[in-house]
C-alpha positions in Angstrom: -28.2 76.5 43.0 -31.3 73.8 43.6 -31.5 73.2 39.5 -27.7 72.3 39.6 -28.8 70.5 42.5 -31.8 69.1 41.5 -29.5 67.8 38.1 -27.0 65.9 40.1 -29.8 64.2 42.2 -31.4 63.6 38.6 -28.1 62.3 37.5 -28.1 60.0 40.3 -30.8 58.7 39.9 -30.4 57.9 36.5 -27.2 56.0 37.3 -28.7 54.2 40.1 -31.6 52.8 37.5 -29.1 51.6 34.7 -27.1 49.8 37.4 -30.0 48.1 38.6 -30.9 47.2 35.0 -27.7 45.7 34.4 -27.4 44.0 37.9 -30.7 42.4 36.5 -29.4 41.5 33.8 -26.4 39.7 34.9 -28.0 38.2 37.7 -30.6 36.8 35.0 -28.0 35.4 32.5 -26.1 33.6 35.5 -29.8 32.2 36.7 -30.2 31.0 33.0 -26.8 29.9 32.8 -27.5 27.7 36.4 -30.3 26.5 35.0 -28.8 25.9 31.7 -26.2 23.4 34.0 -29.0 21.1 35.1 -30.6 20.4 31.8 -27.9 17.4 30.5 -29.0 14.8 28.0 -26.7 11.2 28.4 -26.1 9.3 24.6 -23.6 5.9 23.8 -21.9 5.9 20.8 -21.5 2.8 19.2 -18.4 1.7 17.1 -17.7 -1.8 15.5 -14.8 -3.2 13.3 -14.6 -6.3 11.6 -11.4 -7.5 12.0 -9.4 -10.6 10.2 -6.9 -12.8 11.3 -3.2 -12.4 10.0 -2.0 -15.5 11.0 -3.0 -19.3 12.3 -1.2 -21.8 13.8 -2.7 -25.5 14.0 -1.2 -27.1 17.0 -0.8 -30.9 17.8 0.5 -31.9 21.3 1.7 -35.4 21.9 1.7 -37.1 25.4 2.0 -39.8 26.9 2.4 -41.4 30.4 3.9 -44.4 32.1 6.3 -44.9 35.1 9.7 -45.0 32.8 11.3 -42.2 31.3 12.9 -43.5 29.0 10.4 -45.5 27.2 8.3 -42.5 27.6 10.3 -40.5 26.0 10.9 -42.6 22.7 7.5 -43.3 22.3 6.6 -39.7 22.1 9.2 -39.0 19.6 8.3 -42.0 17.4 4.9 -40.5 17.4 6.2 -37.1 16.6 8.2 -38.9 13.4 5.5 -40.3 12.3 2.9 -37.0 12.4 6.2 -35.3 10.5 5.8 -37.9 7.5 2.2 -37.6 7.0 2.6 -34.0 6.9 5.3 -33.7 4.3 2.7 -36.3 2.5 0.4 -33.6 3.0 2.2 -31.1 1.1 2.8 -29.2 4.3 6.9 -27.8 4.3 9.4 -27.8 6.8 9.3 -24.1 7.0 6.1 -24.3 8.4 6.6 -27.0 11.1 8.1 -26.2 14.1 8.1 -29.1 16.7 9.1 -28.1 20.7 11.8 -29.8 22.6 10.5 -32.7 25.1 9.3 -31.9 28.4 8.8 -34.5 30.9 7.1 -34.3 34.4 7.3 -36.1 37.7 4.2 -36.6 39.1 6.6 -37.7 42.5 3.7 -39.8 43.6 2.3 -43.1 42.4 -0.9 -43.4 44.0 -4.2 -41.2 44.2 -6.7 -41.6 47.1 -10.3 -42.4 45.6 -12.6 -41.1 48.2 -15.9 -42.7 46.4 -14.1 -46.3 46.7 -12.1 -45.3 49.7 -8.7 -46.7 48.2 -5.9 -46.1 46.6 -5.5 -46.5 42.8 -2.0 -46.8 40.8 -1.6 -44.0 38.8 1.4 -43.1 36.0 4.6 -40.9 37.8 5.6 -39.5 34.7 4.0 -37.6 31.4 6.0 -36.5 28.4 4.8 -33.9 25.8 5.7 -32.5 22.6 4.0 -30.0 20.1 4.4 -29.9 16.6 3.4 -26.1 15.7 1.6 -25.6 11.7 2.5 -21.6 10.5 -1.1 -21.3 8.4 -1.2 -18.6 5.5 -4.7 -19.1 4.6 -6.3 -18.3 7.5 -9.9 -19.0 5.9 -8.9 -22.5 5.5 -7.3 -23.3 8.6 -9.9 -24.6 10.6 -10.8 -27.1 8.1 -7.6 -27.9 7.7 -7.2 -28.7 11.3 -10.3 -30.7 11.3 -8.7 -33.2 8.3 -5.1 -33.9 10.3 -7.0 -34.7 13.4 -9.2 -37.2 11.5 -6.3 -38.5 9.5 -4.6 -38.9 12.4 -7.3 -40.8 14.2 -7.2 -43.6 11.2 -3.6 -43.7 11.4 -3.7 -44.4 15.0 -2.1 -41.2 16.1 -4.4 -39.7 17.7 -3.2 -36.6 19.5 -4.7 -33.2 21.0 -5.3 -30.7 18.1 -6.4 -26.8 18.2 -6.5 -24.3 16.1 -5.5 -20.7 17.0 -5.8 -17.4 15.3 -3.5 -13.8 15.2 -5.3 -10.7 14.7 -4.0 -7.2 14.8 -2.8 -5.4 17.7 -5.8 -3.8 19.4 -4.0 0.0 19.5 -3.9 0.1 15.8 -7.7 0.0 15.6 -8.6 2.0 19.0 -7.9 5.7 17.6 -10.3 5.4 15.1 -13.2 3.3 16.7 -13.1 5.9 19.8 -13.4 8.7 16.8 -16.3 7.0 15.6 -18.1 6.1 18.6 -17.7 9.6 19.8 -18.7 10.8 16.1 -21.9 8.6 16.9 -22.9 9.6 20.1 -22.9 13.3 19.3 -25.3 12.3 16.3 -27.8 11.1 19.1 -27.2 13.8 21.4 -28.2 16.2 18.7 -30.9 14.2 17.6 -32.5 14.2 21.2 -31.9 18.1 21.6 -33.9 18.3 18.2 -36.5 16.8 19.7 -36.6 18.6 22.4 -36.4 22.2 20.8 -32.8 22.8 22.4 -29.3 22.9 21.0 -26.6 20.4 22.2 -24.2 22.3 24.1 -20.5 21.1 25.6 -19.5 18.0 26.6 -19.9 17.8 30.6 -18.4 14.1 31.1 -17.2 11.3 28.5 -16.6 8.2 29.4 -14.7 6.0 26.9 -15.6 2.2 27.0 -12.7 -0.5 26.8 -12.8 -2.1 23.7 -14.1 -5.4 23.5 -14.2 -8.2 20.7 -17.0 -10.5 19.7 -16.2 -13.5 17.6 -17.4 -17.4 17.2 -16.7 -17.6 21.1 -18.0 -14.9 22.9 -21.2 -15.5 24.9 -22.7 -12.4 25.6 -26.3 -13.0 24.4 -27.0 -8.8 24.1 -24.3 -8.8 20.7 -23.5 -13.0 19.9 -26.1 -12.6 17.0 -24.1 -10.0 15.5 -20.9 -11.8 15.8 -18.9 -13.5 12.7 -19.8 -16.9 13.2 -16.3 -17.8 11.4 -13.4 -18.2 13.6 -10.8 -16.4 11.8 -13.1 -12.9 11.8 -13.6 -11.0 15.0 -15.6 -7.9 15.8 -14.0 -5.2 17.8 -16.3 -2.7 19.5 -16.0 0.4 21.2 -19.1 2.0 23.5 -18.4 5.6 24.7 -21.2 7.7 27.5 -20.9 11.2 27.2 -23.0 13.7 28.9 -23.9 16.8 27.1 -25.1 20.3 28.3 -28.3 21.5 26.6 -29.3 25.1 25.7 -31.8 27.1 24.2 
């Protein structure tokens, strides 16, 4: 009766020793695995597109101002004729040339107040305005382009406000794929870090996906403007993505 006795208490025993093992050894893996949660490493992937313009448009806007609207209104369309016949001399076709209808505005006031003379100076009621819009093919050669009519014009004495302006592709055609990359990237650096530091990269804890942004002839942002095209017609689309990865043993 005591060995049966003494077998169950050995029994017992036994059971109470392997549960405390593997209560150890769970409570061990879930300390590891806490500690494993506090040991992060933060990387940025970069991602960068050159993209080109599709389209440019060289515009030329016509105004004038005076205190009749009538006279103001065939003066601007005399110089609008006259910008249309040195185009087609130009080679440049009617297809291309769009020109807006007149718009006229009333200023409803004839007078300003100088403060620095402490008077009040005549000034012009009414301004007219036109724009004769160029479609441009070769985008490469647009600016230039726009350069030569506004000095042409200048000898010709028809002066007028010209700018260039360029298309480029819609942004969500290009996102997708910088994101991919810049993610692509930042893992690269995360498991380069964890390399270095005898660990594995584990799971991504947080990403953060940066807005894209584009750099071109214009943009001031000293950090990237010596990276950007310096020709106006090519932009630089750029994506920067944060993500926080776990690290493990």
């Amino acid at each position: 009766m005591n060995k049966i006795k003494d077998f169950g208490l050995f029994i017992l025993a036994i059971s109470i020793a392997l549960g405390l093992i593997i209560a150890g050894y769970y409570v061990f893996k879930g300390l590891k695995s806490f500690s494993d949660k506090d040991r992060i490493v933060t990387v940025k992937g970069l991602a960068e597109k050159e993209i080109k313009s599709t389209q440019a448009f060289i515009k030329i806007n016509i105004s004038f101002s005076g205190d009749i609207p009538k006279e103001l209104i065939s003066k601007t369309d005399n110089q609008v004729k006259a910008i249309q016949v040195y185009l087609k001399e130009k080679g440049y076709i009617d297809g291309d040339i769009k020109v807006s209808q007149i718009s006229l505005y009333d200023g409803k006031e004839y007078y300003r107040y100088d403060y620095e003379l402490k008077q009040k100076i005549k000034i012009d009621r009414y301004r007219s305005s036109r724009t004769i819009i160029i479609s441009i093919k070769n985008v490469e050669k647009a600016s230039e382009m726009s350069n030569n009519i506004d000095l042409d014009l200048i000898n010709r004495n028809l002066s007028s406000s010209i700018s260039c302006e360029f298309v480029f592709p819609e942004l969500n055609s290009i996102k997708p794929a910088l994101i991919a990359e810049s993610t692509k990237n930042a893992r690269l650096a995360g498991e380069q870090f964890a390399n270095d530091s005898q660990s594995k990269l584990g799971k991504i804890k947080t990403a953060s996906q940066g807005q894209i942004s584009i750099v071109g002839s214009y943009y001031n942002d000293e950090e990237v403007a010596s990276s950007a095209p310096k020709e106006a017609y090519l932009q630089k689309a750029r994506v920067v993505s944060t993500i926080v990865f776990f690290l493990e043993d």
